[in-house]
C-alpha angles and dihedrals in degrees: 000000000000122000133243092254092043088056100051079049092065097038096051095045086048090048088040090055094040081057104045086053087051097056084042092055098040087053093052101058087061101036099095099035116130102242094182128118133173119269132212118209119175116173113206103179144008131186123182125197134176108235135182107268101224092182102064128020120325089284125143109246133195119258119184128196121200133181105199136170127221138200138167143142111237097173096106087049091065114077128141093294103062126100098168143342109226103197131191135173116220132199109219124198147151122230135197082251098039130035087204128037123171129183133168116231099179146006149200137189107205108184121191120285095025125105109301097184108093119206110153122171127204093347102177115205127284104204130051105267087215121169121195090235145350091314094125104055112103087350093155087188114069107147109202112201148175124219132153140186116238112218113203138199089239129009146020118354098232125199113219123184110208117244103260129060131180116224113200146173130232129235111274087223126040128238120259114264113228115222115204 
């Protein structure tokens, strides 16, 4: 005869496996959906300055400088799957050094349940827009984009990029730094 403990074994593997089918089935029936929206990016102002690169040798780095303003819809994205968008908008650019440079400007963390309907004015970055170098100086090809990762209740953690995108160029001369 089998024994009180060998019985909750085999009750606990066999709700264990029920569950894991479960998960499995309640991924599945997101996995293929399209998450992404169109994106508006409008960018209203950008300033570029040479500044002293404290992290390398004393060399003079680019530092731009960009006002933007977003907006999106994220509501499709939400279903019953979605714990939480994490969003971030990227600068994209080639250099004379590197064929790809990427660089985020700015983040969010929507959660569900929270406003899903993005319309932001005159956002200014977040984050520093440094360039090892002088790459963004009359760089006539600065592609600003939004992308997110979905994070879901069960499966896989996709990264989506929206469906619009700026491209933009930089100023041929910086702006002059003010000492104080």
């Amino acid at each position: 005869m089998n024994t009180v403990l060998s019985r909750a074994n085999s009750l606990f593997a066999f709700s264990l496996s029920v569950m894991a089918a479960l998960t499995f089935g309640c991924f599945i029936t997101t996995a293929f959906k399209d998450r992404r929206v169109p994106v508006d990016i409008h960018v209203s102002k950008v300033m570029l300055k040479n500044v002293d690169d404290f992290t390398g040798p004393r060399e003079r780095s680019d530092l731009g400088f960009i006002t933007f303003d977003l907006s999106a819809d994220l509501q499709p994205i939400f279903d019953w799957n979605v714990k939480q968008l994490f969003l971030y908008l990227s600068a994209e650019y080639a250099t004379k050094s590197n064929s790809l440079n990427q660089v985020v400007l700015w983040d969010k963390i929507v959660l569900r349940g929270e406003n899903t309907k993005l319309n932001l004015r005159d956002m200014k970055s977040k984050y520093f827009f440094f360039d090892d170098g002088n790459g963004l100086r009359a760089n006539k090809n600065i592609t600003l984009m939004l992308s997110w990762n979905v994070v879901p209740n069960a499966g896989i953690l996709p990264l989506v990029a929206g469906s619009g995108h700026v491209s933009l160029p930089f100023p041929d001369a910086y702006e002059a730094t003010k000492s104080y």
